[in-house]
N, C-alpha and C positions, 0 to 999 in steps of 0.2 A: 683485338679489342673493339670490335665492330660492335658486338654487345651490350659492353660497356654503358654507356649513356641510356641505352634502352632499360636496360636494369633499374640504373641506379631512377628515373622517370616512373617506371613501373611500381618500383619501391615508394615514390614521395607519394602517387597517385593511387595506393591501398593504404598507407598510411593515414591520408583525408577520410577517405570514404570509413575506413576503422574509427575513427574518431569523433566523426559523423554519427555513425550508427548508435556509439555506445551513448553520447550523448542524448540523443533522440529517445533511446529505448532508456533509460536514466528517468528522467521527466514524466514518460510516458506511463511507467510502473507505479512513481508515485501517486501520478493524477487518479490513475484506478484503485490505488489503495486508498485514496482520501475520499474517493467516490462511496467505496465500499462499506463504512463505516456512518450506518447509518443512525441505529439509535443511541443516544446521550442519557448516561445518568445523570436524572436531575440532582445529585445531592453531591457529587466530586466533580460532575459535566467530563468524565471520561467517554470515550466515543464506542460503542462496539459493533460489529458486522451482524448480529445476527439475535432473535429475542431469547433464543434459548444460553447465547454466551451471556447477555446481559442478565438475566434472572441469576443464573449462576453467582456474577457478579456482586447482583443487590442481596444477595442469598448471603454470602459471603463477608462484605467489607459494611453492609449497611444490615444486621443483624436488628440492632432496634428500630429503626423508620420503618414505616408504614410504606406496603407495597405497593409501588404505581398499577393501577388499573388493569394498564396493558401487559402486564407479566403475571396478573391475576390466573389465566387459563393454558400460560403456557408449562411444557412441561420439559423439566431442567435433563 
């Protein structure tokens, strides 16, 4: 059982650094998704990543309002 203790050492000390990790990369994912999401419709102020998801969007759920400017030239 000379092993013994080394093991059970080995085990507590991947277990941290596991837990470590997931946590770290957790926060980290989200910070970039929140990064990500840049333009806001002004009329429900939902967030979207990108002007062709957004037109879509305004396309969509805001049928009667008048189109903001900047979605004027993009194409869906």
């Amino acid at each position: 059982m000379a092993r013994g203790q080394q093991k059970i050492q080995s085990r507590q000390k991947n277990a941290k650094a596991a837990a470590a990790k997931k946590k770290g990369a957790a926060a980290d994912q989200k910070t970039a998704a929140k990064a990500a999401l840049v333009h806001t419709c002004p009329v429900c102020r939902t967030q979207m990543p990108d002007p062709k998801t957004f037109k879509q969007h305004f396309e969509s759920k805001h049928p009667k309002s008048p189109m903001p400017p900047e979605l004027v030239d993009v194409e869906a």
